[in-house]
N, CA and C atoms as an extended XYZ file, in Angstrom:
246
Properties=species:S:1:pos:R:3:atomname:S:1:resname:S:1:resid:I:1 pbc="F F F"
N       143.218      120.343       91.536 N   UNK     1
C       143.472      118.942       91.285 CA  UNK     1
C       142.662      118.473       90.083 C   UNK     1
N       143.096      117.781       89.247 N   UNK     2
C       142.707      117.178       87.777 CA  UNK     2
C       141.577      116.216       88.410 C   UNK     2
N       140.371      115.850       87.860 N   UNK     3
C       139.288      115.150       88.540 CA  UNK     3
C       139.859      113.434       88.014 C   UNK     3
N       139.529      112.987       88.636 N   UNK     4
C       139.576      111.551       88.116 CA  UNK     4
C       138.415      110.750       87.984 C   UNK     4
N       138.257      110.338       86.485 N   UNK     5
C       137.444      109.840       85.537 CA  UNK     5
C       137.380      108.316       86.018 C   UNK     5
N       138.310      107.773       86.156 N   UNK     6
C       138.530      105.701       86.680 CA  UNK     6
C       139.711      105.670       87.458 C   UNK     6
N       138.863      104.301       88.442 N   UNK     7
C       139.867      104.196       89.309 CA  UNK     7
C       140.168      102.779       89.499 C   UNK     7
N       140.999      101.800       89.250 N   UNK     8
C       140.687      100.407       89.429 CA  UNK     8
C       142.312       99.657       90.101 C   UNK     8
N       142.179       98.646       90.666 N   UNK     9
C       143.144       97.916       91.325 CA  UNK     9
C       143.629       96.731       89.974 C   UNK     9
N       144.448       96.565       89.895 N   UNK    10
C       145.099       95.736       88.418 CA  UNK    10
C       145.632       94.533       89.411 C   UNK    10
N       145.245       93.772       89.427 N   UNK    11
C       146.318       92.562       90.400 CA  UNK    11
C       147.150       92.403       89.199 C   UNK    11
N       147.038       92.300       88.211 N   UNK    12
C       148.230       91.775       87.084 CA  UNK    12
C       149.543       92.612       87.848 C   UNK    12
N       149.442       93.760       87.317 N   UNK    13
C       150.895       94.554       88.167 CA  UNK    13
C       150.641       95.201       89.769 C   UNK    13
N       149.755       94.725       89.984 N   UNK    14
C       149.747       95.443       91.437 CA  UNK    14
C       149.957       97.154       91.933 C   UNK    14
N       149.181       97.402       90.758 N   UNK    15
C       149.363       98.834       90.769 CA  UNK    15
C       147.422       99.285       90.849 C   UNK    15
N       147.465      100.482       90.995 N   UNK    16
C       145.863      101.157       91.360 CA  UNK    16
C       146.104      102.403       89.756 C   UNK    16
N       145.536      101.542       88.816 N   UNK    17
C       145.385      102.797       88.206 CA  UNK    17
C       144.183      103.651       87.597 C   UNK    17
N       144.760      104.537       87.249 N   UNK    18
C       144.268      106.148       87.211 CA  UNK    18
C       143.883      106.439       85.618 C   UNK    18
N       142.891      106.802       85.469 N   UNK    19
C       142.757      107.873       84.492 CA  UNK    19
C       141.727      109.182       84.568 C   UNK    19
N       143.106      110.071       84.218 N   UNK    20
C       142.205      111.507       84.459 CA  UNK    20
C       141.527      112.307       83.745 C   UNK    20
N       141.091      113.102       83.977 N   UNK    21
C       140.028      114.322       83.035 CA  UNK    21
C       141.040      114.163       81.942 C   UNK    21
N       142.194      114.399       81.920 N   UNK    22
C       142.408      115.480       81.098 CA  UNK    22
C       143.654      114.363       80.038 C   UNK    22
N       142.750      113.170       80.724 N   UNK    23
C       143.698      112.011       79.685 CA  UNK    23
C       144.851      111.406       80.186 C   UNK    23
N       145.622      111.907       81.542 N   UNK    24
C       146.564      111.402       81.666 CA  UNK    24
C       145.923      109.762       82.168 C   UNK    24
N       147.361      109.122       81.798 N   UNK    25
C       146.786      107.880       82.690 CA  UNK    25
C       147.855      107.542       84.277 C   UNK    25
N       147.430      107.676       85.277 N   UNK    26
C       148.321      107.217       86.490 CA  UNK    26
C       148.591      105.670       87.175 C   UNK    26
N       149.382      105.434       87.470 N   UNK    27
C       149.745      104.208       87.641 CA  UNK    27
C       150.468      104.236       89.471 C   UNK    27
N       149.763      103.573       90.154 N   UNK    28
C       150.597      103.576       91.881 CA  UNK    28
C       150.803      102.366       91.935 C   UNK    28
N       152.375      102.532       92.258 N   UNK    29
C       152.558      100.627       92.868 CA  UNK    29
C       152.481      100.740       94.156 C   UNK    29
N       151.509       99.590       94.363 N   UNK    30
C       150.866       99.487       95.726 CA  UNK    30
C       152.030       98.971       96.473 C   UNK    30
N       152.670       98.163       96.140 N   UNK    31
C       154.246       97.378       96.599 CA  UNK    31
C       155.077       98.635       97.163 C   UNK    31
N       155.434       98.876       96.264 N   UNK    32
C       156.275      100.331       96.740 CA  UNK    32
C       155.742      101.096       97.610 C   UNK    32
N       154.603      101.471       97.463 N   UNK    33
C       153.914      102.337       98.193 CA  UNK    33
C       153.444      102.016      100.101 C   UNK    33
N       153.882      100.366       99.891 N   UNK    34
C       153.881       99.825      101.258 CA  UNK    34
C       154.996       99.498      101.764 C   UNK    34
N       156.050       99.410      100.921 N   UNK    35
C       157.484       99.353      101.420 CA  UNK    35
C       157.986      100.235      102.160 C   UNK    35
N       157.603      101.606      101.698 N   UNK    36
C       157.821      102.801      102.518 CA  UNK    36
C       157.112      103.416      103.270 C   UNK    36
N       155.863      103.163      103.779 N   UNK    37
C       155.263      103.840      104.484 CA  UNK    37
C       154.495      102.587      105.331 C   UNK    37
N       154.337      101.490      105.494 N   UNK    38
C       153.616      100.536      106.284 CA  UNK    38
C       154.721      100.289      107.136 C   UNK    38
N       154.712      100.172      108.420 N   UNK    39
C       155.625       99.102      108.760 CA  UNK    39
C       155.294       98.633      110.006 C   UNK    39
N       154.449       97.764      109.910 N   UNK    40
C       153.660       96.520      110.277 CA  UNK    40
C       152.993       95.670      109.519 C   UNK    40
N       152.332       94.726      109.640 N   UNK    41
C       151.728       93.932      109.090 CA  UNK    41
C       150.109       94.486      108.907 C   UNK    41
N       149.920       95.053      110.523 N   UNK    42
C       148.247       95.894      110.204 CA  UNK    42
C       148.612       96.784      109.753 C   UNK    42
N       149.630       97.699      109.427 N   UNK    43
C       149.412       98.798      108.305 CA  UNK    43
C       149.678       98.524      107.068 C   UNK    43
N       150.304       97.353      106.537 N   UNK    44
C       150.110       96.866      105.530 CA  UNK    44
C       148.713       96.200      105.159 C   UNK    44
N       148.109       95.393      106.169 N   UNK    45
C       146.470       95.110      106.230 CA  UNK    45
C       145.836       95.851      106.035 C   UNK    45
N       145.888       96.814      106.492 N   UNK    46
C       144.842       98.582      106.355 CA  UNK    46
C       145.227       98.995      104.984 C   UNK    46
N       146.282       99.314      104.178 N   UNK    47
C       146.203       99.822      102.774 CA  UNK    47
C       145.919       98.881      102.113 C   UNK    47
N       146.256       97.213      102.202 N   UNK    48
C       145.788       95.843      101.327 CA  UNK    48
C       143.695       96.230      101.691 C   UNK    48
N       143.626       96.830      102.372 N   UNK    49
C       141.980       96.765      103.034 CA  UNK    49
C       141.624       97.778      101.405 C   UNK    49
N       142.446       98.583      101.633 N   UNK    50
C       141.795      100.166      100.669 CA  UNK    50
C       141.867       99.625       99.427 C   UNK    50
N       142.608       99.215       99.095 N   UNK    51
C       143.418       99.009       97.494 CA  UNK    51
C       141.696       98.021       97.414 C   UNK    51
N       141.979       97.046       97.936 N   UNK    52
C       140.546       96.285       97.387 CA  UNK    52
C       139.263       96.391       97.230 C   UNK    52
N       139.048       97.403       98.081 N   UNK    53
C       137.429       97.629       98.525 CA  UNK    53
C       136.882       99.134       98.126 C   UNK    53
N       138.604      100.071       98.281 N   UNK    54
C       138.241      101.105       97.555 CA  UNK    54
C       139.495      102.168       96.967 C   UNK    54
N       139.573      101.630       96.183 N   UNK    55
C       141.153      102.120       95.365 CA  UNK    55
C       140.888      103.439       95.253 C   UNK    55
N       139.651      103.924       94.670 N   UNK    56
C       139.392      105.770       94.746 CA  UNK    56
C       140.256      106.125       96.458 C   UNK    56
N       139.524      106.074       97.381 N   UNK    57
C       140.016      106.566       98.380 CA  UNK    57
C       141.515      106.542       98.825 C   UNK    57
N       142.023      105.134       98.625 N   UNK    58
C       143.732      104.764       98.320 CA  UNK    58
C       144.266      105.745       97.430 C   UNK    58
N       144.064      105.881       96.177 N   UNK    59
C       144.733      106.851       95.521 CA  UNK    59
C       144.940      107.920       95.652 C   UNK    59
N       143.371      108.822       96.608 N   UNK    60
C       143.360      110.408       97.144 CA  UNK    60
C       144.743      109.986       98.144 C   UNK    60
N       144.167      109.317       98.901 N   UNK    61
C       145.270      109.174      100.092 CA  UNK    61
C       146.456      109.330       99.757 C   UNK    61
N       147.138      108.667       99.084 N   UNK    62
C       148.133      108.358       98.035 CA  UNK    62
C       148.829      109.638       97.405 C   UNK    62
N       147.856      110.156       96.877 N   UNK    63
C       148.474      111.778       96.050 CA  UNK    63
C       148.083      112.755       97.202 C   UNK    63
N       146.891      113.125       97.680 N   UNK    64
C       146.714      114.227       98.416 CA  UNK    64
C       146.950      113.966       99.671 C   UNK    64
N       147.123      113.054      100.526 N   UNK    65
C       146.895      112.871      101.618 CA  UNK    65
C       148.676      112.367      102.481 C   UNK    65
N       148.805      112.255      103.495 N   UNK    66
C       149.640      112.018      104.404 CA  UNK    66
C       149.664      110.288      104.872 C   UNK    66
N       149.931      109.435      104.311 N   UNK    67
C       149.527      107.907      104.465 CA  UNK    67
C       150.287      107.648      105.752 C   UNK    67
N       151.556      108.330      105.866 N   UNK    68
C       151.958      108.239      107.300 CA  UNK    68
C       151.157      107.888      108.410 C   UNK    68
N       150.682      109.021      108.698 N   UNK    69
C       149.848      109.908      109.232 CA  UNK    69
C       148.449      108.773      109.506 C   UNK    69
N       148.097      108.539      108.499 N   UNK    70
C       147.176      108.172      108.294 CA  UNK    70
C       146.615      106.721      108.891 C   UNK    70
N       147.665      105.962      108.757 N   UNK    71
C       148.055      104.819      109.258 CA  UNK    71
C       148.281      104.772      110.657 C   UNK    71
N       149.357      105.698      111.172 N   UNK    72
C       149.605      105.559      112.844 CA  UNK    72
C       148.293      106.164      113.171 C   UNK    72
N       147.066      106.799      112.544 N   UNK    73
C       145.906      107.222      113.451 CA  UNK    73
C       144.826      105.750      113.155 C   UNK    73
N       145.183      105.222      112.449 N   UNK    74
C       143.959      103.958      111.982 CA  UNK    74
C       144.144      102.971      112.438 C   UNK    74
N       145.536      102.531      112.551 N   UNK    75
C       146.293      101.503      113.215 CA  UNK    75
C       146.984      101.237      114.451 C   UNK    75
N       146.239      100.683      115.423 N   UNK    76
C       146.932      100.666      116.571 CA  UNK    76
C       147.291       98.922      117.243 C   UNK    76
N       147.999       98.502      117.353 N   UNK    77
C       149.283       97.103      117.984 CA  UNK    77
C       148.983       97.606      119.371 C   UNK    77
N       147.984       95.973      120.097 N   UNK    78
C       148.490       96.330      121.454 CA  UNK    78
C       149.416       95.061      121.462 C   UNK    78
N       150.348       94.627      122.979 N   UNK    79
C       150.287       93.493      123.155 CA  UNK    79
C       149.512       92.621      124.400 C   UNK    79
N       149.588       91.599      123.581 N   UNK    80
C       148.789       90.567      124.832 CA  UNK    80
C       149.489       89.710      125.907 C   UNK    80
N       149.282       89.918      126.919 N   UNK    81
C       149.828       89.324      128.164 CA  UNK    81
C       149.188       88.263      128.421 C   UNK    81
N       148.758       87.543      127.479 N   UNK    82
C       148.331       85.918      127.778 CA  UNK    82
C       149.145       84.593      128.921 C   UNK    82
């Protein structure tokens, strides 16, 4: 894996981008990237959590990792019988 040099959250486009060792520059739309793989509101809360506080870790997740996955183990909906 190419190391990555910067990692920053852009609210202008709502993307997390990237620049790597070796010069490329990467660009993730966080939008997209929750359209298809969140579907709840707390798993959309949980990647809105990453993107802000720590876009490095969002982005591994993102390229190397299983966000699926990742989400149904981080995120759990009970309901309340109030």
């Amino acid at each position: 894996m190419r190391k990555i040099l910067s990692c920053e959250f852009n609210p202008d486009t709502a993307c997390v981008e990237l620049c790597m060792e070796d010069g490329t520059l990467l660009s993730i739309d966080c939008t997209a990237v929750e359209n298809e793989v969140a579907n709840s509101m707390y798993q959309r809360s949980e990647l809105d959590w990453l993107i802000y506080n720590d876009p490095l870790s969002y982005a591994e997740l993102i390229l190397n990792g299983d966000p699926g996955l990742y989400l149904k183990t981080v995120t759990k909906y009970e309901h309340s019988d109030d």
